[in-house]
C-alpha positions as CSV (number, residue, x, y, z in Angstrom):
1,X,5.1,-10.4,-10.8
2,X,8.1,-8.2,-11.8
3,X,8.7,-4.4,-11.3
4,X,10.7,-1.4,-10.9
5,X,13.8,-0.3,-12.5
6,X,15.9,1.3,-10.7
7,X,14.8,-0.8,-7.5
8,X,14.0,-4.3,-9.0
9,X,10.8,-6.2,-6.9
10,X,10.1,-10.1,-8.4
11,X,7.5,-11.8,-6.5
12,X,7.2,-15.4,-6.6
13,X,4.1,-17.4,-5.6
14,X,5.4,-20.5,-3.5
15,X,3.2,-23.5,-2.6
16,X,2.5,-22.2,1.3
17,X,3.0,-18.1,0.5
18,X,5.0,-15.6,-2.0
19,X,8.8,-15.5,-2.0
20,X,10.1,-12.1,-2.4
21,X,13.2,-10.7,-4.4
22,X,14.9,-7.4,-4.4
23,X,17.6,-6.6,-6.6
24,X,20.1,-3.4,-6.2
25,X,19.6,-2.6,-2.9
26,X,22.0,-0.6,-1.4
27,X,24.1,-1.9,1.5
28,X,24.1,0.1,5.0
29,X,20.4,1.0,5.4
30,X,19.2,0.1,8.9
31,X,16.5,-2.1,8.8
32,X,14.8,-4.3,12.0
33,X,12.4,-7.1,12.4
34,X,10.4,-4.1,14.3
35,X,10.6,-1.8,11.3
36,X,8.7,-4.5,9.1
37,X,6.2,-5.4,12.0
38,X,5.3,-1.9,12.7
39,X,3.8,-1.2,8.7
40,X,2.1,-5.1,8.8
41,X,0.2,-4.5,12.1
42,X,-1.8,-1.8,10.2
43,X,-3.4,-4.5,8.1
44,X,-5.4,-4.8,10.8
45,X,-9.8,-3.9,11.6
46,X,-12.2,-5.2,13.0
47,X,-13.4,-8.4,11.7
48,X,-10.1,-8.9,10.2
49,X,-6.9,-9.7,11.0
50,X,-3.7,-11.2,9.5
51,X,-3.5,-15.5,9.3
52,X,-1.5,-15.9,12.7
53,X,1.0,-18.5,11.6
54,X,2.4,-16.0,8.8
55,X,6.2,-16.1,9.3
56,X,8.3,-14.0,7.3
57,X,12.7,-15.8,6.7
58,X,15.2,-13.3,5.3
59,X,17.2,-15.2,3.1
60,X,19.9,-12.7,2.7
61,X,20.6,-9.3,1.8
62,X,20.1,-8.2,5.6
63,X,22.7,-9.1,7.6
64,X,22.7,-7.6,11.8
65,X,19.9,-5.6,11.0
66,X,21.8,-3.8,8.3
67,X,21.8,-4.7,4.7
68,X,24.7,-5.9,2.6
69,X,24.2,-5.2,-0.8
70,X,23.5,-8.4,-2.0
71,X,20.0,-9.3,-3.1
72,X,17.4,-8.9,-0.4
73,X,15.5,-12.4,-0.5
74,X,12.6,-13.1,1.7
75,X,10.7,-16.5,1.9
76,X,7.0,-15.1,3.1
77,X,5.0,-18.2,4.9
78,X,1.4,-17.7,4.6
79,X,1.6,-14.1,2.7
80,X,0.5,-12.8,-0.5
81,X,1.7,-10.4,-3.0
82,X,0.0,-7.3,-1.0
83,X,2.0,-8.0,2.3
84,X,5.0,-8.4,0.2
85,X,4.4,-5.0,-1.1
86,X,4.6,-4.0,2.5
87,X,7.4,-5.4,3.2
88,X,9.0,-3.7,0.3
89,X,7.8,-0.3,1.0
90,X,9.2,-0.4,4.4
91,X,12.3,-1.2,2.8
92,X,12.3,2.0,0.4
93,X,10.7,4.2,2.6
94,X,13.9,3.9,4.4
95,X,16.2,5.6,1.0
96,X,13.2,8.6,0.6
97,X,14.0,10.8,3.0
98,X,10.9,12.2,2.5
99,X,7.1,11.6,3.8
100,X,4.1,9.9,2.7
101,X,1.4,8.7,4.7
102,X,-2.3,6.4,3.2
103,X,-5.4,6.0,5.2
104,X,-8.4,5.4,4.4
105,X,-10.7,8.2,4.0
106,X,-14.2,6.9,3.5
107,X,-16.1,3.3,4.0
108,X,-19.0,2.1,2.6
109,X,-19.8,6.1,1.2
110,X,-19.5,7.5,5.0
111,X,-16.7,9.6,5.3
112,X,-13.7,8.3,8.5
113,X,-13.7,11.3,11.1
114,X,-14.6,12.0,14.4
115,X,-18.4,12.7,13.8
116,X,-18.7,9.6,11.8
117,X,-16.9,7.3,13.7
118,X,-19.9,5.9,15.5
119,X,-21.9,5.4,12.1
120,X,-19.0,4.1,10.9
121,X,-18.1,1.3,13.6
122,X,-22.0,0.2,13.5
123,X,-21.6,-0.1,9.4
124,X,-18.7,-2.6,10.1
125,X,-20.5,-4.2,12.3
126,X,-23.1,-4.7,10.1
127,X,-20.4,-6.1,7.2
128,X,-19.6,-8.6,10.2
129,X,-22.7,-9.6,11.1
130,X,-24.0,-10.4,7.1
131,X,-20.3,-11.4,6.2
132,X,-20.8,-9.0,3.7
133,X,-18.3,-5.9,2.4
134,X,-17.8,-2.4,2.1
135,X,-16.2,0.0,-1.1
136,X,-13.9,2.3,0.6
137,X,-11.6,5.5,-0.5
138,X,-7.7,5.3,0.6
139,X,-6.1,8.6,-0.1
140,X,-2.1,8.7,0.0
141,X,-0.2,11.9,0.6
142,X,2.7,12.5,-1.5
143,X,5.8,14.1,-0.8
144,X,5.7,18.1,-2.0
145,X,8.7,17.4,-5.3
146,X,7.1,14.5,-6.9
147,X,6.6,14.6,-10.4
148,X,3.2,13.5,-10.8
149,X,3.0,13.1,-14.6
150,X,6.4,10.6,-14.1
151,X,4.1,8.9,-10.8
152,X,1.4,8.2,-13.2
153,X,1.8,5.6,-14.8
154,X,4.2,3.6,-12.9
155,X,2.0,3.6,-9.9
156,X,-1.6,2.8,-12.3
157,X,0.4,-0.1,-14.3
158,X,1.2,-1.8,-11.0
159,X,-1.5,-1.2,-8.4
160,X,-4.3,-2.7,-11.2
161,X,-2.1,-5.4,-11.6
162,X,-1.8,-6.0,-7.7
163,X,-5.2,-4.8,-6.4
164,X,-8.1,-6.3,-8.9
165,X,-10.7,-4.1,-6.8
166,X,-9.1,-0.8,-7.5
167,X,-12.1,0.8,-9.6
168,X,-10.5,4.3,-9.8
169,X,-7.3,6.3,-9.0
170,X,-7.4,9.9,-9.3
171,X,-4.3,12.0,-8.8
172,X,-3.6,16.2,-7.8
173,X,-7.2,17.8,-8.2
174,X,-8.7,14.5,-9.4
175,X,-12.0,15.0,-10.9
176,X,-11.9,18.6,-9.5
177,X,-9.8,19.6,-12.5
178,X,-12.9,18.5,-15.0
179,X,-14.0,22.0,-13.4
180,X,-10.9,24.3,-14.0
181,X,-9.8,25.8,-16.4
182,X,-6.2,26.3,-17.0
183,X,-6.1,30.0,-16.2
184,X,-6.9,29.2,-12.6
185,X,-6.1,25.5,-11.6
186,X,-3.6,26.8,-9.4
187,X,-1.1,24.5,-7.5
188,X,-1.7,20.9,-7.9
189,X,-2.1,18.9,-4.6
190,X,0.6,15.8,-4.5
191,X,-1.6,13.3,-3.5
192,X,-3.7,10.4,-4.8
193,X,-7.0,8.8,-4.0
194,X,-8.0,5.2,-4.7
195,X,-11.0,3.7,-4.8
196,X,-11.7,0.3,-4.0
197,X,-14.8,-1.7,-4.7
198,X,-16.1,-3.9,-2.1
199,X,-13.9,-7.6,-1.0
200,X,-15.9,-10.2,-3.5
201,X,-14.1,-12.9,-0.9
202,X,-16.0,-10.8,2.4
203,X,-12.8,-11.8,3.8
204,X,-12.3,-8.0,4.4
205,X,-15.3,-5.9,6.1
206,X,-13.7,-2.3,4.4
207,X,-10.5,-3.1,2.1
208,X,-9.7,1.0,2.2
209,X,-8.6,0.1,6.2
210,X,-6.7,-3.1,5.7
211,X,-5.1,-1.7,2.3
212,X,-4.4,1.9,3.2
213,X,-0.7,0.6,4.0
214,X,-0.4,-1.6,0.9
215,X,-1.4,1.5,-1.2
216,X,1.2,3.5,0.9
217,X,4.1,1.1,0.2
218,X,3.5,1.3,-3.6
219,X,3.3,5.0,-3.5
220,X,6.8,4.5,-2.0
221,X,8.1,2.1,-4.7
222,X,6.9,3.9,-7.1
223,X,9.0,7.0,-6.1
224,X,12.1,4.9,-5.9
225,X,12.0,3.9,-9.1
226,X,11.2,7.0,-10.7
């Protein structure tokens, strides 16, 4: 899997995980073994957590917790190609300056918020019980400058490609703007929402709470590069 332009990502699937390449990186970005972990514990839920004996090698391009400028090269034991787009996102997010933030909004058609969150934990539960799964909504804020009709297709052409459950991606009003017209659409929200179909593995109760970070780190790499 190849990507990006300006920002080039190859992933590599090795016998025991992915090996992951980043080419013109710049050198001097501050980057620590705590900055990586703190974006791959959200992969986390209940009924599912990360494969414990994952173990991620830099292979260069990060020297002293700073990189050099070389090609970042990362030998990922026991990952796939959605942790490795973690790993890359926490990367970039580092040369944005600028905020994003995904979560997952709804699960199994319930809406995620305080009044739900009981119906939402006995849902999961139920997933658990009848190793079964959930569809979900991850929504992804966007910083306020980006240019959404650039975003577009960058984003679409790879998150298909990395995320076979992705039924849907709507972005600014969504399907909202089927109802406008263009004398009043007014300002257009930077953000996207994703819908995901159910895990057909049930190795995932909800894959909007496990992938809400996966989503956010393309969001990011898609920026970079456009």
């Amino acid at each position: 899997m190849n990507f990006g332009d300006k920002i080039k990502i190859e992933m590599i699937e090795i016998v025991d995980g992915v090996k992951i390449i980043v080419k013109n990186f710049p050198a001097g970005i501050s980057i620590t073994a705590l900055d990586f972990g703190k974006d791959l514990a959200k992969r986390k839920m209940e009924g599912y957590s990360p494969d414990a004996e994952e173990e991620i090698d830099v292979l260069s391009g990060i020297e002293n917790e700073c990189t050099d400028g070389k090609d970042i090269i990362f030998q990922y034991i026991k990952g796939n190609y959605q942790s490795g787009i973690i790993l890359v996102g926490t990367l970039v997010k580092k040369l944005l300056h600028r905020s994003l933030e995904g979560r997952a909004i709804e699960i199994g058609g319930i809406s995620l918020g305080e009044k739900n969150e009981a119906y939402v934990r006995v849902a999961i539960q139920k997933m658990i019980m009848t190793n079964d799964s959930f569809g979900s909504v991850v929504e992804v804020d966007l910083p306020y400058d980006t240019n959404l009709e650039l975003f577009k297709p960058k984003f679409s052409s790879i998150a298909f490609q990395l995320i076979p459950e992705i039924e849907a991606i709507q972005f600014g009003l969504g399907l909202l703007a089927g109802k406008k017209c263009a004398s009043n659409i007014g300002e257009i929200p930077k953000k996207l929402v994703i819908t995901l179909g159910p895990d057909m593995n049930r190795k995932i109760p909800a894959l909007g709470a496990v992938y809400d970070i996966v989503l956010e780190s393309l969001a990011a790499i898609t920026l970079i590069n456009i």
